[in-house]
N, C-alpha and C positions, 0 to 999 in steps of 0.2 A: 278488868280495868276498874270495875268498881272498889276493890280492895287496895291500889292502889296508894302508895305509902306517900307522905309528901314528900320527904326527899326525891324520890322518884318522879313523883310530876314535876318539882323545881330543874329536876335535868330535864327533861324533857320541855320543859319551857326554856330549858338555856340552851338544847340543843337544835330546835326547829325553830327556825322561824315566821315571821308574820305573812314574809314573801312568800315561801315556801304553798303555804296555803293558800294564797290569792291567784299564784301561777296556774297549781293541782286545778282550780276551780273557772279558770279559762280567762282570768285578769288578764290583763298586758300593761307593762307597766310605761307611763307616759315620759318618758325623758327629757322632751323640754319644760316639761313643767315640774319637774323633779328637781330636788337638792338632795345632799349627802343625809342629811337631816330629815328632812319629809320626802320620802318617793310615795310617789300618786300613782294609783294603778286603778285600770277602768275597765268598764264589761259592760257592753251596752251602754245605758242611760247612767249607771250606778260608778260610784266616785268612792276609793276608802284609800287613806292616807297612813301611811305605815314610817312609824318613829323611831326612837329610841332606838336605833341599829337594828330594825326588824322586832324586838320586843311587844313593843304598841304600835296601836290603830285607833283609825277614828274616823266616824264617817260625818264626813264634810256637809253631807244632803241631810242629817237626822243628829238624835244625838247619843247613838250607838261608839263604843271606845272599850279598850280593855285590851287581856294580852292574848296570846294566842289559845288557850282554848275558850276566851269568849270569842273571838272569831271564830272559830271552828265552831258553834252553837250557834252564832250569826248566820252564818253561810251553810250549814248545814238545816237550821231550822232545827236541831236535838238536842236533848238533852245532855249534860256534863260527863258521863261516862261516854258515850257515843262521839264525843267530842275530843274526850281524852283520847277514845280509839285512835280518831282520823289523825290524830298528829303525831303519835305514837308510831303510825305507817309510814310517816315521812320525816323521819330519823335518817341520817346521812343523804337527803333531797339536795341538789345540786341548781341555781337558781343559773337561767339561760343569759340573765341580761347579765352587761359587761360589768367587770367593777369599776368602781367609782376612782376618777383620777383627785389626785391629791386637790386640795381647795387653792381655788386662785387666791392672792391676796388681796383686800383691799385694795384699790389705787388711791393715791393721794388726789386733792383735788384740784393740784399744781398738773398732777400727768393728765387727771379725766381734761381738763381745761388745755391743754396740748393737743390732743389727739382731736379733740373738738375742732379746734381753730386751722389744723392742718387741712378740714375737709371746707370745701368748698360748699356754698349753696347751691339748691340746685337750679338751673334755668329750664326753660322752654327746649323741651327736646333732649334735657339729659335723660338720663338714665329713673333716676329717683321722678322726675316729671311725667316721664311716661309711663309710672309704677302707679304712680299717687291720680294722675289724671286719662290713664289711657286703660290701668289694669283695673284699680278700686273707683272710677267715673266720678272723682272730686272735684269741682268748679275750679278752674283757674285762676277765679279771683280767690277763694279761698287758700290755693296754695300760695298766692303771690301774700298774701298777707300775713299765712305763717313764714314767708322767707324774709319778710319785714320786719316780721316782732321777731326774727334770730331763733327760732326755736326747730327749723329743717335743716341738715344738711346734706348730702349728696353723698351716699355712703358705699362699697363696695360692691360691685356685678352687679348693678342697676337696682341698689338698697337703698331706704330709705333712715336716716334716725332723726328721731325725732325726741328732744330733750324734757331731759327732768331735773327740775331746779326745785331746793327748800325752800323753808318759807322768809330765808333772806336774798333769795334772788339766786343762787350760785347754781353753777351746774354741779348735778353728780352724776350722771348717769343719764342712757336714752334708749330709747323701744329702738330697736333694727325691724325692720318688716320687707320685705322682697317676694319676687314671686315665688323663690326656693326656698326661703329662710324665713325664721321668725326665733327672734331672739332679744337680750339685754346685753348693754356693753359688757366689757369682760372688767371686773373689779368697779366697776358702778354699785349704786345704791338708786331701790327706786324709790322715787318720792311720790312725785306729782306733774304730767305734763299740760301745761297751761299754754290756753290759747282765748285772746280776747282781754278787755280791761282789769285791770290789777282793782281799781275800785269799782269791780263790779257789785250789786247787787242781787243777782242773780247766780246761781252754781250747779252747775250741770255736772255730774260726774260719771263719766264714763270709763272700763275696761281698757280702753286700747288708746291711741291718739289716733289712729284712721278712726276710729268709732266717735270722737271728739270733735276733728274734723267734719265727717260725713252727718252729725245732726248741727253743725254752725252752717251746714249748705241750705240741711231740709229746713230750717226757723230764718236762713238769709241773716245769719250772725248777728241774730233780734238784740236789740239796742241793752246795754247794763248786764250782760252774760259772759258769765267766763267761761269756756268748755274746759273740764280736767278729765283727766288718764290716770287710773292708778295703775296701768303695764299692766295690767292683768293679775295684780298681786295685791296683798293689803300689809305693809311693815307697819312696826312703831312707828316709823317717822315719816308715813304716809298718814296715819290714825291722827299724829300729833298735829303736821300742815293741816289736816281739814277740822282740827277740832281752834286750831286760831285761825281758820277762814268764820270760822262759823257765829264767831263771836260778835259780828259786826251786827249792826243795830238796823232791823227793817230786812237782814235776811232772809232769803226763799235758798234750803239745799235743796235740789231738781236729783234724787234716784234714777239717773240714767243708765243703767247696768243692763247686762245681754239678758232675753228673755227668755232664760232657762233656770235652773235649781240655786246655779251658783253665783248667777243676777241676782235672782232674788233675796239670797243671802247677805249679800252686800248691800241691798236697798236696803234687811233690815239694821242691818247694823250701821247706813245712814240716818235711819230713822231716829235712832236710840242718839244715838250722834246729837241731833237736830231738838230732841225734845232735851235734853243735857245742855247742852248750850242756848235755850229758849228762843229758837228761831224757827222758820215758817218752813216746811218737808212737804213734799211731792214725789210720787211716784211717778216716771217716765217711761212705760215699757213698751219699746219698738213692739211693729207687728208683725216681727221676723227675728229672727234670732238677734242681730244684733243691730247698730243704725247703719254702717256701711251696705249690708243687703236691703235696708228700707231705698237707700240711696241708689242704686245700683236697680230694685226693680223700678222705683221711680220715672228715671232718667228711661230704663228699655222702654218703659210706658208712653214716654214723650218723643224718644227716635220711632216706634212704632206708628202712634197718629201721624208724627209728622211725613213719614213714610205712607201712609196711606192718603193724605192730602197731595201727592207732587204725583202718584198714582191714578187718582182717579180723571177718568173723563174728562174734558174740556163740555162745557155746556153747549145745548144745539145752538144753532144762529137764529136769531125771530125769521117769522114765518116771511116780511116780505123781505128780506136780503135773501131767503131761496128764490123769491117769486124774480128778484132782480140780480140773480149771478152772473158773473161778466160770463161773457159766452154763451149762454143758454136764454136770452130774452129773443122771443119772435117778433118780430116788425110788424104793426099792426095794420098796416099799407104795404102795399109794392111797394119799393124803390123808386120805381118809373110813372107811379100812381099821382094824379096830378088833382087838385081840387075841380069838383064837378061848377060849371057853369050857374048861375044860379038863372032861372029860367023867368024871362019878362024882362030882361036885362038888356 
């Protein structure tokens, strides 16, 4: 391998690919968080995002990138020959996950605005109500005011979505979340799910909309805060909304992201966000992976006391209502005992 001709490594970088080697290596690759474009494949704690139709990689946690035999050097920990080796052995590799169906199109924002409006919001006892307040333990005031501000609807097998609008107000797209599902509209675009005053002061930015939600419960929807969602994703025109949020005057951006690698990622690139646009950054980091679990053991904490107050004991009765229980007092006279005479009388 060392002799190796470049023609020969250029076929062989055009014949293996990036997947090929992350499979061999015990990856699996994530499909809902995958596009045709970026598949994300994970092993343990570790996260590498594979491009260019398998060609490139790039790890999302560090700032490791390159083609396949610097993966093969990445993941093997060896030097360029030995790297050349392992890819070289996985010449005609056969990749397990299905292929990729053709790319949905775009929807207009004449149809996302259709499909919207045909869904119902949700009430008390639907389906999405009892997802949002019986499965993830979200205040009922808190949902009754995202069905206020129009940003829940009532969405398929007891789902929830929950909308994303630019930064002119429009719908384009919304988080689906269920107890079986978790997805984005189909030909949506995600932006930003906002919940709370439009001239806030305040910006919370959150991962999810249940995560958006679940810290307006833990703060009681503290006064000038707007909770956002970026779907779990960062586009251009997510980047673009927060960077004309940010511009307003007396600014605080709140890094509210999940308490893992790929939170903190996102904090830092609110950060940078925050010092670019000359406004006031904070870091928010739940002390559980994300704010719906803060929420969730919270609330077990509070059924638990309350649960051990309707439990315990009733207190004894003071000592003289024993001394005087109906039933059990002795006469301190006969019945028939009559006052003695008094004597000289």
């Amino acid at each position: 391998m060392e002799n190796m001709k470049r023609e020969e490594l250029e076929a062989l970088r055009a014949r293996v690919s990036c997947e090929a080697l992350l499979e061999q290596a015990g990856y699996e690759v994530d499909l809902k968080e995958s596009t045709r474009r970026a598949v994300k494949y994970r092993h343990g704690g570790d996260i590498i995002i594979v491009t260019h139709d398998g060609r490139g990689w790039f790890n999302p946690l560090g700032d490791e990138k390159g083609d396949v035999f610097r993966l093969a050097m990445f993941l093997e920990k060896a030097t360029f020959p030995a790297a050349a080796e392992a890819v070289a052995a996985l010449v005609g590799f056969h990749l397990s996950r299905p292929q990729w169906n053709p790319a949905q199109p775009m929807m207009s924002g004449e149809v996302i605005g259709d499909r919207w409006r045909r869904r119902r919001a949700p009430w008390s006892g639907s389906g999405a109500w009892r997802y949002l307040c019986w499965a993830r333990w979200i205040p009922a005031t808190i949902v009754r005011q995202a069905i206020q501000e129009g940003v829940l609807r009532e969405g398929p097998f007891g789902s929830m979505w929950a909308a994303h609008v630019d930064s002119k107000g429009c719908l384009v797209g919304w988080e689906e979340r269920g107890s079986d599902w978790r997805g984005f509209s189909t030909g949506g675009s995600k932006v930003l799910f906002r919940f709370g005053p439009d001239d806030a002061s305040r910006l919370c930015v959150t991962e999810a909309a249940i995560d958006a939600m679940s810290l307006a419960a833990l703060e009681g929807s503290r006064e000038g805060t707007l909770y956002l969602s970026t779907g779990g994703g960062w586009s251009s025109a997510t980047d673009a909304a927060l960077c004309e949020l940010a511009v307003r005057l007396g600014l605080t951006l709140v890094a509210a992201t999940d308490a893992n690698p790929q939170g903190d990622i996102y904090a830092e690139r609110l950060r940078a966000l925050a010092e670019a646009s000359g406004c006031d950054w904070q870091r928010l980091r739940p002390p559980a992976d994300d704010w719906n679990e803060v929420l969730k053991a919270k609330e077990k904490e509070r059924r638990e006391k309350r649960m051990e107050t309707k439990m315990r004991p009733a207190a004894c009765a003071p000592a003289a209502s024993r001394e005087a229980s109906p039933g059990k007092s002795r006469p301190l006279t006969s019945p028939d005992a009559r006052p003695a005479a008094r004597q000289g009388s």
